[in-house]
mmCIF file as Biopython writes it, N, C-alpha, C and O atoms, coordinates in Angstrom:
data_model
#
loop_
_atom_site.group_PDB
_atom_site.id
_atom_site.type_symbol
_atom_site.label_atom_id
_atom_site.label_alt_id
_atom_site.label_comp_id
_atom_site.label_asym_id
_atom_site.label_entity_id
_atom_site.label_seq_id
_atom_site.pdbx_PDB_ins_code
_atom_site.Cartn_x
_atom_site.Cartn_y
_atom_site.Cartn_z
_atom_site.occupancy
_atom_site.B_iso_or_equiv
_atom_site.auth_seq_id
_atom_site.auth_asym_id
_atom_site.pdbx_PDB_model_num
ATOM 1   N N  . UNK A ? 1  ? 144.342 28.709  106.457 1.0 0.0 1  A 1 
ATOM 2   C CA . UNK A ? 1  ? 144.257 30.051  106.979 1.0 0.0 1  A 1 
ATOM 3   C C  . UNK A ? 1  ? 144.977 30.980  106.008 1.0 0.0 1  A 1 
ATOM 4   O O  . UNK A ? 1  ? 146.191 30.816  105.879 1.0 0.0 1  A 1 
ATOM 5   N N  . UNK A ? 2  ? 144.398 31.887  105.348 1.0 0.0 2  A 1 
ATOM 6   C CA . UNK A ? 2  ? 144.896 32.709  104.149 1.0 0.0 2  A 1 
ATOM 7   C C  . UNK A ? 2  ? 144.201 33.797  104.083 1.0 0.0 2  A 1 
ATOM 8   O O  . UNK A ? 2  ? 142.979 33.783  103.939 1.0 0.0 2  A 1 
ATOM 9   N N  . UNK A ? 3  ? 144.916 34.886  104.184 1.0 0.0 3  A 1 
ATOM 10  C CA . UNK A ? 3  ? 144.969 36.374  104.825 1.0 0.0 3  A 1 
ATOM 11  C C  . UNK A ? 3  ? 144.976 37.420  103.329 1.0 0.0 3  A 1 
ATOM 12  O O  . UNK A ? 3  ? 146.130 37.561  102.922 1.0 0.0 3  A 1 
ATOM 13  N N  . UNK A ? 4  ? 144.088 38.040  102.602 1.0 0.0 4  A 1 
ATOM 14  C CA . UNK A ? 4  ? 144.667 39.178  101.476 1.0 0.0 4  A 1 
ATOM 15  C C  . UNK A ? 4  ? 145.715 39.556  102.168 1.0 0.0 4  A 1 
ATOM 16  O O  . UNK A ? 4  ? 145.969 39.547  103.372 1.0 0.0 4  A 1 
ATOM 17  N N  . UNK A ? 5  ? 146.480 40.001  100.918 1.0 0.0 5  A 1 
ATOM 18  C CA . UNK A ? 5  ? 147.571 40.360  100.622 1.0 0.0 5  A 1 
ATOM 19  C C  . UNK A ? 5  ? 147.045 42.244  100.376 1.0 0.0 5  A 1 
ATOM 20  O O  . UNK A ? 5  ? 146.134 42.336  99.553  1.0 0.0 5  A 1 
ATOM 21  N N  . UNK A ? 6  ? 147.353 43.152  100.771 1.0 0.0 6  A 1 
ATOM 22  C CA . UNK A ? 6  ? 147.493 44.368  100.854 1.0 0.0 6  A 1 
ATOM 23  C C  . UNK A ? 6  ? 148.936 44.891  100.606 1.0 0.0 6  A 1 
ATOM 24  O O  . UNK A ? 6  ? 149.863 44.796  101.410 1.0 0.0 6  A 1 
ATOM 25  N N  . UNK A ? 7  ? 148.992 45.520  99.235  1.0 0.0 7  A 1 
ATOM 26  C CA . UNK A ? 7  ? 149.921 46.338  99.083  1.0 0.0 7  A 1 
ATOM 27  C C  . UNK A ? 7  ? 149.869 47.864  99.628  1.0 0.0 7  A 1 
ATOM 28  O O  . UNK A ? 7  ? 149.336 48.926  99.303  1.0 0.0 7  A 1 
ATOM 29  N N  . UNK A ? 8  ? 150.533 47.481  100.412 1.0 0.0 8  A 1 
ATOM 30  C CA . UNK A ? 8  ? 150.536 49.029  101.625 1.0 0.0 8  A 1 
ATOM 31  C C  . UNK A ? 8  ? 151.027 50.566  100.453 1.0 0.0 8  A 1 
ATOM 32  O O  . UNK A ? 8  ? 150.560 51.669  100.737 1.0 0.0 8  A 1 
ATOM 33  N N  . UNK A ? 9  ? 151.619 50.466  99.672  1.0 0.0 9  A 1 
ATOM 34  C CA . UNK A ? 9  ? 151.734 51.693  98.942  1.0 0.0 9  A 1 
ATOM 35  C C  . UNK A ? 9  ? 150.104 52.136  98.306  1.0 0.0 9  A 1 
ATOM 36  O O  . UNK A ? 9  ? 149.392 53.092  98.615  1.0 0.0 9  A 1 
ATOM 37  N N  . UNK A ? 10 ? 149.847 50.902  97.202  1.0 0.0 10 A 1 
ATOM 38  C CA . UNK A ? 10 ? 148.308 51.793  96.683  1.0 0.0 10 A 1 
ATOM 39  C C  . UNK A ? 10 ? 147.563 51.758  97.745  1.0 0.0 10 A 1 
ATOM 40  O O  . UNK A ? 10 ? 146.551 52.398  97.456  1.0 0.0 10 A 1 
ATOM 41  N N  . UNK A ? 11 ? 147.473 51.305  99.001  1.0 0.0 11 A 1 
ATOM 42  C CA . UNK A ? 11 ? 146.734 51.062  100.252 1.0 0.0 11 A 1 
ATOM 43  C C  . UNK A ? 11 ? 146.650 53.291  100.611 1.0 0.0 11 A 1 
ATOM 44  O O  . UNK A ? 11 ? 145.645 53.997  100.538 1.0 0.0 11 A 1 
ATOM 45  N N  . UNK A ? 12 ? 147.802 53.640  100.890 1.0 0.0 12 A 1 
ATOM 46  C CA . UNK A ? 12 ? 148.116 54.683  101.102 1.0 0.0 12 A 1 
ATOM 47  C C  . UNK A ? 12 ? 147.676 55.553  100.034 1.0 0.0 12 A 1 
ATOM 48  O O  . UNK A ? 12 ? 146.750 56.328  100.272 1.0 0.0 12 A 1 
ATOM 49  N N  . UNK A ? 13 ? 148.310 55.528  98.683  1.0 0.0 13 A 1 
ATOM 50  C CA . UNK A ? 13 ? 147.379 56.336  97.675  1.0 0.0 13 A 1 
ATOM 51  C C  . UNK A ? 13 ? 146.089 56.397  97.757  1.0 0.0 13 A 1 
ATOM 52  O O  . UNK A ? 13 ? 145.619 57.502  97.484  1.0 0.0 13 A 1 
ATOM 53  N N  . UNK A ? 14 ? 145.314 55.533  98.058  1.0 0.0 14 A 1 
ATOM 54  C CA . UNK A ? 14 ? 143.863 55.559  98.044  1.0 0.0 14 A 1 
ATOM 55  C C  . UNK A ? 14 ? 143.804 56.481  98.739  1.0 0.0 14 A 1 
ATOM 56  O O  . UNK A ? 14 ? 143.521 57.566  98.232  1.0 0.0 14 A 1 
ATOM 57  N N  . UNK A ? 15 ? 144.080 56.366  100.326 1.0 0.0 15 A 1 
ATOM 58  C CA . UNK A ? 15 ? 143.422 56.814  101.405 1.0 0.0 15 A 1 
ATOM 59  C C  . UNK A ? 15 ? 143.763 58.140  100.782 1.0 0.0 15 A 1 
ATOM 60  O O  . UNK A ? 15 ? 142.997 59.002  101.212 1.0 0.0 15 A 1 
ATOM 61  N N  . UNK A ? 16 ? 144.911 58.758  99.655  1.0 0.0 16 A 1 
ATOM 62  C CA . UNK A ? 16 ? 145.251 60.341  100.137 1.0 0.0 16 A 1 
ATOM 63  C C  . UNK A ? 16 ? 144.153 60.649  99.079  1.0 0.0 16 A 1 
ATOM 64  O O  . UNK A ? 16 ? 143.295 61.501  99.309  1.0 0.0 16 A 1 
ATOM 65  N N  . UNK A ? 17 ? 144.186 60.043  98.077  1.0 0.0 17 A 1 
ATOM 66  C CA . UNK A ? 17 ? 142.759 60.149  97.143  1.0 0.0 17 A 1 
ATOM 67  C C  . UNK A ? 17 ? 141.699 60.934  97.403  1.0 0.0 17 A 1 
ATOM 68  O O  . UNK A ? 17 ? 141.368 62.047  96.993  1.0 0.0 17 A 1 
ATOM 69  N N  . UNK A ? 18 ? 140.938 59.702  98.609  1.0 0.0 18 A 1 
ATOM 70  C CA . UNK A ? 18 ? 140.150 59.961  99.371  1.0 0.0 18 A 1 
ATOM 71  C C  . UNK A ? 18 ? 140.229 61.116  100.166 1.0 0.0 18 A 1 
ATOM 72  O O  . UNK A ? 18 ? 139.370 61.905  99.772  1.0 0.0 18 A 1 
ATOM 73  N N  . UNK A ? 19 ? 140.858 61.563  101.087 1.0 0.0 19 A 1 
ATOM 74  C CA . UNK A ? 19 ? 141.060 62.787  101.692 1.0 0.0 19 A 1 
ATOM 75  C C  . UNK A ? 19 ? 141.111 64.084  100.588 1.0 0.0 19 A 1 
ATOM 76  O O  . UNK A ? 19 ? 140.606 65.205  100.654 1.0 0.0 19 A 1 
ATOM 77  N N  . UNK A ? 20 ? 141.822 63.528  99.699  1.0 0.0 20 A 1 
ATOM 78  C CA . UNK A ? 20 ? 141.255 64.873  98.519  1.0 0.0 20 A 1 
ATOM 79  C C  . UNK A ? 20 ? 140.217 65.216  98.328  1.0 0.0 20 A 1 
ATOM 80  O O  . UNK A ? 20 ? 139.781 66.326  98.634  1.0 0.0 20 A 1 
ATOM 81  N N  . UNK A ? 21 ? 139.310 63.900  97.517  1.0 0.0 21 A 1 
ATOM 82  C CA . UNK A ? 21 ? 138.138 64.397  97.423  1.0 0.0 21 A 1 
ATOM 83  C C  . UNK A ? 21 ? 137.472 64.848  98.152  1.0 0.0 21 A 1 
ATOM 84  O O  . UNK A ? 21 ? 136.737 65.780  97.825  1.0 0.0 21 A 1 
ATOM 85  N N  . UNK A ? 22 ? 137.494 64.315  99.482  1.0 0.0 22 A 1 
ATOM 86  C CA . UNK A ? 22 ? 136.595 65.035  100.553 1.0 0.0 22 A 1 
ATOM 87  C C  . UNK A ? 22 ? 136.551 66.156  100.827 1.0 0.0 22 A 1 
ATOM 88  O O  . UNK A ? 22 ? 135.574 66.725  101.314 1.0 0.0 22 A 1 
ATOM 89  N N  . UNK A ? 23 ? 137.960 66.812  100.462 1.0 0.0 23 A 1 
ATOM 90  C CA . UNK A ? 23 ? 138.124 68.150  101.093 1.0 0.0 23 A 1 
ATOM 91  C C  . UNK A ? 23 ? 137.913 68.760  99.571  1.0 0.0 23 A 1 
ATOM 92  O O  . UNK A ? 23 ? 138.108 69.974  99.508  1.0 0.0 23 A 1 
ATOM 93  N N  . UNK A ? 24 ? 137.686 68.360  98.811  1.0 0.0 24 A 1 
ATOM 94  C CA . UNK A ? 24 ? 137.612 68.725  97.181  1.0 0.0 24 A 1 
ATOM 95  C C  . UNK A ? 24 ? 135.704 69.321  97.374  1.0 0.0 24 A 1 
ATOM 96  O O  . UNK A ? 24 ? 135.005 70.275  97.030  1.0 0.0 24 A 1 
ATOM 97  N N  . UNK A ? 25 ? 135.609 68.370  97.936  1.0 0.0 25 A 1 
ATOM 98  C CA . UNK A ? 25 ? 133.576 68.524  98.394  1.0 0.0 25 A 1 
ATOM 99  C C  . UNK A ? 25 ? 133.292 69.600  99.297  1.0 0.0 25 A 1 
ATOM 100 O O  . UNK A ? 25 ? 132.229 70.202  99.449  1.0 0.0 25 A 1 
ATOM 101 N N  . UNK A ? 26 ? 134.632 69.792  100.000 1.0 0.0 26 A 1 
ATOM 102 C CA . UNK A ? 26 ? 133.978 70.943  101.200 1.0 0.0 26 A 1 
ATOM 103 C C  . UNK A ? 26 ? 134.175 71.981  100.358 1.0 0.0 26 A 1 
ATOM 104 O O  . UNK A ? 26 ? 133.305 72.850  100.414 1.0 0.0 26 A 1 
ATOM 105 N N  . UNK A ? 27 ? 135.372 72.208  99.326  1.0 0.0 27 A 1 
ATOM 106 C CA . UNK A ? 27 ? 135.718 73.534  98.777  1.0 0.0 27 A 1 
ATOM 107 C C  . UNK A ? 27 ? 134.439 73.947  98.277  1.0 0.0 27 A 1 
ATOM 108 O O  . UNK A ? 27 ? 133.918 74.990  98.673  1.0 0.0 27 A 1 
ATOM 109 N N  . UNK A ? 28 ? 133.784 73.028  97.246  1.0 0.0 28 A 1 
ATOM 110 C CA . UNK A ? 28 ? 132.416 72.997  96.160  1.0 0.0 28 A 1 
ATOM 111 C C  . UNK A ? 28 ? 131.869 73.472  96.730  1.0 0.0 28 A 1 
ATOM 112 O O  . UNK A ? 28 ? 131.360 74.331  96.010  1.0 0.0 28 A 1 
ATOM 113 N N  . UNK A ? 29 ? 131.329 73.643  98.181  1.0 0.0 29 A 1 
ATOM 114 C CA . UNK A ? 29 ? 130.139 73.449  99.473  1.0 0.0 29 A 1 
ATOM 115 C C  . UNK A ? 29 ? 130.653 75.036  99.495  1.0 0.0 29 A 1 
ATOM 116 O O  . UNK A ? 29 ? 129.833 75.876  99.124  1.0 0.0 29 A 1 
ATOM 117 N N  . UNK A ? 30 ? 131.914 75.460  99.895  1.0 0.0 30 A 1 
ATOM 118 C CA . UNK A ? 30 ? 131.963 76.644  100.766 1.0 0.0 30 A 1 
ATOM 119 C C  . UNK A ? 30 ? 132.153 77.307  99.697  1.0 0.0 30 A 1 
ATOM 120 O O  . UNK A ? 30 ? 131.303 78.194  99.767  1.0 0.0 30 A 1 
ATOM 121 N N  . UNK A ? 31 ? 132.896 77.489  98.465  1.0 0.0 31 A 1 
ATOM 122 C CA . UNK A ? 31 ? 133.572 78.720  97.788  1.0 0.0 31 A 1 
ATOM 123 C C  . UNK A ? 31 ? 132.669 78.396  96.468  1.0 0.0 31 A 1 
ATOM 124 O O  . UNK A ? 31 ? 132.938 79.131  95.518  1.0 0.0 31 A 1 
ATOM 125 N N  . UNK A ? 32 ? 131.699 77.476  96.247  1.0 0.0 32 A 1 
ATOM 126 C CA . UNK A ? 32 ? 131.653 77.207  94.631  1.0 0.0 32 A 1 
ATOM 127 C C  . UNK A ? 32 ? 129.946 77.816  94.208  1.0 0.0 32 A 1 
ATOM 128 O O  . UNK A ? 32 ? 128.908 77.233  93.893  1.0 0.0 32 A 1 
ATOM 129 N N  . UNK A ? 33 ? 130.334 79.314  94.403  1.0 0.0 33 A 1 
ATOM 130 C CA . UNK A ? 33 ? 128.915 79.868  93.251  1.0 0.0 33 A 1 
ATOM 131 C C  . UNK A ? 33 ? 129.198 80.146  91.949  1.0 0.0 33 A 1 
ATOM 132 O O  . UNK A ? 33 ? 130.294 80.470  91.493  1.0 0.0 33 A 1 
ATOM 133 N N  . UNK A ? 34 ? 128.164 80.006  91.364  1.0 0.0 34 A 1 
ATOM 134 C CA . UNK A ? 34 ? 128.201 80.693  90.008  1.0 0.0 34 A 1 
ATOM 135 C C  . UNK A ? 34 ? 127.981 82.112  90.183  1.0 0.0 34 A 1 
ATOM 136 O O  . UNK A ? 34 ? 127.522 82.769  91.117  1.0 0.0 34 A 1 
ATOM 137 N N  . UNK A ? 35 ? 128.513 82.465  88.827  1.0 0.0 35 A 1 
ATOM 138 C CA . UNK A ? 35 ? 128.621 83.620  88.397  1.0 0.0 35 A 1 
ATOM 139 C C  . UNK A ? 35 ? 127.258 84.486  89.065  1.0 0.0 35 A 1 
ATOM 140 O O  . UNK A ? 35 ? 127.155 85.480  89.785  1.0 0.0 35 A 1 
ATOM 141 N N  . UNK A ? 36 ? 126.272 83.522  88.400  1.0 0.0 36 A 1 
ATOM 142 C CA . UNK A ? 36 ? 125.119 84.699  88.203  1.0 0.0 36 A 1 
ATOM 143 C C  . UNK A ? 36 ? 124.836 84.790  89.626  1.0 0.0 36 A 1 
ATOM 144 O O  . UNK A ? 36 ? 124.555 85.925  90.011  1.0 0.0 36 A 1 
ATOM 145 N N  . UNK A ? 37 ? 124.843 83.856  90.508  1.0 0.0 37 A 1 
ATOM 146 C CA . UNK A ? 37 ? 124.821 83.946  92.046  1.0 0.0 37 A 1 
ATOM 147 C C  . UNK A ? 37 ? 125.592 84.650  92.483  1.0 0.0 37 A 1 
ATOM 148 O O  . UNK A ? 37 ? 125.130 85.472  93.275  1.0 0.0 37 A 1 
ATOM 149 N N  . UNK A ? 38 ? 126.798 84.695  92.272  1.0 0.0 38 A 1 
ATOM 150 C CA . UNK A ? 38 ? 127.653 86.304  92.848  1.0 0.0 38 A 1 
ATOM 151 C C  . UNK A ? 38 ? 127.565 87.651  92.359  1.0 0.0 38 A 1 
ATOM 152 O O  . UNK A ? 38 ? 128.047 88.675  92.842  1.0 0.0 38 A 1 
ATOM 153 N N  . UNK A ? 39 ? 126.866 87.486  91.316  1.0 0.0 39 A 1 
ATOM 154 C CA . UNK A ? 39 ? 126.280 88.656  90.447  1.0 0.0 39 A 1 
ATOM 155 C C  . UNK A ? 39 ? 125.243 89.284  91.476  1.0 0.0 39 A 1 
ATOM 156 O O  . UNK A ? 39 ? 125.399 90.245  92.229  1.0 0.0 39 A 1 
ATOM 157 N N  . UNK A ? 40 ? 124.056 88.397  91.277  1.0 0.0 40 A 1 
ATOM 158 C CA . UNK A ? 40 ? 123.212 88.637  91.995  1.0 0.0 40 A 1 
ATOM 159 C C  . UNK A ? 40 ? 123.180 89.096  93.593  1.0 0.0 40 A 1 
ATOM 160 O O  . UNK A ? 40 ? 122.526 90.126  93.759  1.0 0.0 40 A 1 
ATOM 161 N N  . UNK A ? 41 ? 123.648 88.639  94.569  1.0 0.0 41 A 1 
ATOM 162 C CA . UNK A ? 41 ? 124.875 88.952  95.507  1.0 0.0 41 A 1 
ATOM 163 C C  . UNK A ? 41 ? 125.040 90.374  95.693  1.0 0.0 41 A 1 
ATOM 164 O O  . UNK A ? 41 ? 124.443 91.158  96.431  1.0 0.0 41 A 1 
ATOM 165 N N  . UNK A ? 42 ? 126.208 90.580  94.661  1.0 0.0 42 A 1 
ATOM 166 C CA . UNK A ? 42 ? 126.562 91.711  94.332  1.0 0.0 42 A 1 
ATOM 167 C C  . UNK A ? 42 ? 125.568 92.791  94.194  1.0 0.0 42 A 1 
ATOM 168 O O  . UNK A ? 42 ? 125.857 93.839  94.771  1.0 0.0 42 A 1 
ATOM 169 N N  . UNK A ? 43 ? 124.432 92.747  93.532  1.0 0.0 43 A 1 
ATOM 170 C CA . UNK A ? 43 ? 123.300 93.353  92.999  1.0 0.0 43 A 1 
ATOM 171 C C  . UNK A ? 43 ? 122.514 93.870  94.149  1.0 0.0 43 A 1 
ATOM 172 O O  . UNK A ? 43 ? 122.027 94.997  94.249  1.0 0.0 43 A 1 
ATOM 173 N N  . UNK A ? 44 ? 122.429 92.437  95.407  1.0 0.0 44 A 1 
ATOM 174 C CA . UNK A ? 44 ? 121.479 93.096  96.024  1.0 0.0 44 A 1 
ATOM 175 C C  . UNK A ? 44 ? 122.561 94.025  97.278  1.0 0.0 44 A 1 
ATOM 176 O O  . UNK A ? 44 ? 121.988 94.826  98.017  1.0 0.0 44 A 1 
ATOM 177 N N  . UNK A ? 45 ? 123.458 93.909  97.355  1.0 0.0 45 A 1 
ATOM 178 C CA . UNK A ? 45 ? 124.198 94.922  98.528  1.0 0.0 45 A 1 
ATOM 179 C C  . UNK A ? 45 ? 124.323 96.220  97.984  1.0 0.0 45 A 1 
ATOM 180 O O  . UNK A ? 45 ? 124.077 97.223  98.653  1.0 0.0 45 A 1 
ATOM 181 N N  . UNK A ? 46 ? 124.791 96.266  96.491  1.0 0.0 46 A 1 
ATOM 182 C CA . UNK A ? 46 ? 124.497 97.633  95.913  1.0 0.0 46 A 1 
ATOM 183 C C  . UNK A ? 46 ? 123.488 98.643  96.290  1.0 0.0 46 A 1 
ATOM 184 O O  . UNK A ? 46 ? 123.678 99.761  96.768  1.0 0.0 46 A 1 
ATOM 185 N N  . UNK A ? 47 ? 121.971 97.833  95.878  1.0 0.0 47 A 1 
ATOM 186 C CA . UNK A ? 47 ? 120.822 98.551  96.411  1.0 0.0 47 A 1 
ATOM 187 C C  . UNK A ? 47 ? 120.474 98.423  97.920  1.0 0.0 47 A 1 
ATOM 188 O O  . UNK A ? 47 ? 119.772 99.281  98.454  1.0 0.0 47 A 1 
ATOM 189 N N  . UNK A ? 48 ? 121.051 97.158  98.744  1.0 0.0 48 A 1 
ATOM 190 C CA . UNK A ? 48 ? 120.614 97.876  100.226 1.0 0.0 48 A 1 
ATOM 191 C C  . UNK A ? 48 ? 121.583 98.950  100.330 1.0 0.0 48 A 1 
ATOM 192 O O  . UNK A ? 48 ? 121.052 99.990  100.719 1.0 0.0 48 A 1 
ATOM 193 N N  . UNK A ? 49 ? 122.766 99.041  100.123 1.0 0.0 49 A 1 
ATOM 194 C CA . UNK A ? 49 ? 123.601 100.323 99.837  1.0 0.0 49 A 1 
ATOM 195 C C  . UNK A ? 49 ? 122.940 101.509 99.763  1.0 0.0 49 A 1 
ATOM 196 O O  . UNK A ? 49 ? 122.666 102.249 100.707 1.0 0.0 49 A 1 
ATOM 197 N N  . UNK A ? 50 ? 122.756 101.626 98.907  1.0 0.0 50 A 1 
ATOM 198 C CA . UNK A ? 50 ? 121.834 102.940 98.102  1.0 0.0 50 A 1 
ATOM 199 C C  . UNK A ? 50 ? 120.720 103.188 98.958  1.0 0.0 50 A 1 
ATOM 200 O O  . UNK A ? 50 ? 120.377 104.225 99.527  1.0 0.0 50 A 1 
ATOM 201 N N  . UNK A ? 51 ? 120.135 101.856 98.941  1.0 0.0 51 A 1 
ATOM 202 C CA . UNK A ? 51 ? 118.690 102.786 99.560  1.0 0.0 51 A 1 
ATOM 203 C C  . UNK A ? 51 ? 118.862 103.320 101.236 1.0 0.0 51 A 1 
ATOM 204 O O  . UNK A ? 51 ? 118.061 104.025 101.849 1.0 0.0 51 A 1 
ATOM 205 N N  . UNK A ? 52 ? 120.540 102.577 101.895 1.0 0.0 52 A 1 
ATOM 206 C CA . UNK A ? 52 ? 120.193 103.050 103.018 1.0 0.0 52 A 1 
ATOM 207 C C  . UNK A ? 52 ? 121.193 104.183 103.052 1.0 0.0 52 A 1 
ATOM 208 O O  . UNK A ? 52 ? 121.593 104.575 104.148 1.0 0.0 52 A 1 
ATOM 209 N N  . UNK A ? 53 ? 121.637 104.752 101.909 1.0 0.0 53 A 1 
ATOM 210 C CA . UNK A ? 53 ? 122.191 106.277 101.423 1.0 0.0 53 A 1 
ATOM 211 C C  . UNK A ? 53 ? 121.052 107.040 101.194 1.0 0.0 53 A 1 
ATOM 212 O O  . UNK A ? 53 ? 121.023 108.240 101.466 1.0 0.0 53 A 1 
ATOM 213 N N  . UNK A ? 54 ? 120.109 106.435 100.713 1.0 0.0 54 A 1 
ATOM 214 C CA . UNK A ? 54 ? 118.941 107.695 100.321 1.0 0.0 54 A 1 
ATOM 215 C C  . UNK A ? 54 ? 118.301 107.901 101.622 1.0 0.0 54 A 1 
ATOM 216 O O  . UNK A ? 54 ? 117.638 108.935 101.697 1.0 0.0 54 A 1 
ATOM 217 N N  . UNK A ? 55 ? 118.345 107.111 102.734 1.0 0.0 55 A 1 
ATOM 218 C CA . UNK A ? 55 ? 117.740 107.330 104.055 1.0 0.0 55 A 1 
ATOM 219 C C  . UNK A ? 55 ? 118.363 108.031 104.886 1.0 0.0 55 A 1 
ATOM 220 O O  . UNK A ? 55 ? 117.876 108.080 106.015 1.0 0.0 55 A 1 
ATOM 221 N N  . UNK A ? 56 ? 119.527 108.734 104.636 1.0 0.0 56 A 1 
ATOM 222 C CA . UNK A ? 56 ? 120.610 109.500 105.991 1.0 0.0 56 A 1 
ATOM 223 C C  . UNK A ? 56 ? 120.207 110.699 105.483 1.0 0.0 56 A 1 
ATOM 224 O O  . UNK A ? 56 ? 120.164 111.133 104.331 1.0 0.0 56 A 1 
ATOM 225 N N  . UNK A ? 57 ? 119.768 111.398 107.104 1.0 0.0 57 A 1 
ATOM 226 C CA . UNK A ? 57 ? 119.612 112.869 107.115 1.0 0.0 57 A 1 
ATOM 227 C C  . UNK A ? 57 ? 121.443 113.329 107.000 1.0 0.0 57 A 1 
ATOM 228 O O  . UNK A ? 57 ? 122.430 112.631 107.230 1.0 0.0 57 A 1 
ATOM 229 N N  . UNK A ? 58 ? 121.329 114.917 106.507 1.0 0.0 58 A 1 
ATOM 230 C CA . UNK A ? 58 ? 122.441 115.541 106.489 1.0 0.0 58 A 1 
ATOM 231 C C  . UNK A ? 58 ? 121.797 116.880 107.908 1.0 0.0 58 A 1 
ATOM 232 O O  . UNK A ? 58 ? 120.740 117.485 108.092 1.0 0.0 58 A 1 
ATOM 233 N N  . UNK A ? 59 ? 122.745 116.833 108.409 1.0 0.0 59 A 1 
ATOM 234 C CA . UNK A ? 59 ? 122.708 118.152 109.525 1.0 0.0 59 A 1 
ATOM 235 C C  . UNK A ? 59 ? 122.848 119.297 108.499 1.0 0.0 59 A 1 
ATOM 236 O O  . UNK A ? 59 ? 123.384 118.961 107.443 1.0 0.0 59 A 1 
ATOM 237 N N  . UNK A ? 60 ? 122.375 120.900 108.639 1.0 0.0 60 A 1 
ATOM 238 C CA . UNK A ? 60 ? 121.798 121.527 107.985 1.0 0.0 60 A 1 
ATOM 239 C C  . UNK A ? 60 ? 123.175 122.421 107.627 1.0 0.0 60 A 1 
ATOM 240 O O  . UNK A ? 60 ? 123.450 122.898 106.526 1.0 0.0 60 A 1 
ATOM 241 N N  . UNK A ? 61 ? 124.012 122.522 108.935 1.0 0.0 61 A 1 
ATOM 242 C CA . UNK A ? 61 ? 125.444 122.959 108.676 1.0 0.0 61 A 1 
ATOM 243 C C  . UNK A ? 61 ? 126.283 122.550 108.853 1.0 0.0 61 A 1 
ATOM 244 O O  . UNK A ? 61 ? 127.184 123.142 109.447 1.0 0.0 61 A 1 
ATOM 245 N N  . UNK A ? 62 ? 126.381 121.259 108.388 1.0 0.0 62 A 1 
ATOM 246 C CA . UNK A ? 62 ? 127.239 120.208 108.206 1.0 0.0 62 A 1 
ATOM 247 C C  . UNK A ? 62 ? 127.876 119.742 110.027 1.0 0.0 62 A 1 
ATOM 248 O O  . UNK A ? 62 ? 128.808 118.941 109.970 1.0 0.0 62 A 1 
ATOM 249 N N  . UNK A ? 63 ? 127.642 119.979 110.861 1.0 0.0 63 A 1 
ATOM 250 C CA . UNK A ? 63 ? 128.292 118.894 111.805 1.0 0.0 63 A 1 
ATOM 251 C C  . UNK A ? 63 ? 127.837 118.517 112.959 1.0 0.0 63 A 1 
ATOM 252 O O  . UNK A ? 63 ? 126.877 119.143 113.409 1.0 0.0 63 A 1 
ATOM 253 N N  . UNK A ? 64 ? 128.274 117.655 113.559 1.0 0.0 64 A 1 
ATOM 254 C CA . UNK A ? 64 ? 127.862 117.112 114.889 1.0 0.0 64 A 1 
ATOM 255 C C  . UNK A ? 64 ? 127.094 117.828 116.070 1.0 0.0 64 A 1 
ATOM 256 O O  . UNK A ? 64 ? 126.948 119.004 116.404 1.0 0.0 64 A 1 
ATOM 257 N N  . UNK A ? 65 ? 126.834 117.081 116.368 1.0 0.0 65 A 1 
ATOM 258 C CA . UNK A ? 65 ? 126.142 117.853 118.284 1.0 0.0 65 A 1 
ATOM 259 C C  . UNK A ? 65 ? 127.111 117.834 118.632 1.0 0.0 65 A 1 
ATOM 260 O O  . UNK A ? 65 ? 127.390 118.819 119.317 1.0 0.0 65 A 1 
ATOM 261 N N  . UNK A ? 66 ? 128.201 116.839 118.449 1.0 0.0 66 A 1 
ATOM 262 C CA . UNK A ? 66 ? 129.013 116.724 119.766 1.0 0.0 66 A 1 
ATOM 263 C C  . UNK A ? 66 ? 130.374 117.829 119.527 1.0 0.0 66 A 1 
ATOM 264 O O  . UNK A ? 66 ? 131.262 117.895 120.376 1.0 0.0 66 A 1 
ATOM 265 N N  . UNK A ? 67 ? 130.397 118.550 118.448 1.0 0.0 67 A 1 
ATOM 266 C CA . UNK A ? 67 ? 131.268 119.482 118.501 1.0 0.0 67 A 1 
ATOM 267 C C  . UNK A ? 67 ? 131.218 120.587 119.095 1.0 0.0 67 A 1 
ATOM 268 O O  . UNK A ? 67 ? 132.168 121.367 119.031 1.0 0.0 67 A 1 
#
């Protein structure tokens, strides 16, 4: 009857290893665009920006109904 032998220290390094990488994979997943993808991004909020600036009426003497 003969049982491995487990050294409980690298036993433990592994596992924190492991938990790194994993959470190393979620970072990639959630925060990791490229450039030109945040560029682009960037690019298109600019122009829904704009174009929904070129769509607002101005009141004729500048203010509210509700004043």
């Amino acid at each position: 009857m003969t049982g491995d032998v487990v050294n409980l220290r690298q036993f433990r390094k592994q596992k924190v290893r492991a938990d790194k990488d994993r959470q190393a994979e979620q970072n990639r997943i959630s925060f990791g665009r490229t450039k030109a993808e945040k560029s682009l991004t960037r690019a298109l909020n600019d122009k829904a920006e704009t174009q929904l600036d070129q769509s607002k009426r101005e009141k004729p003497d500048g203010k509210d109904k509700s004043d």
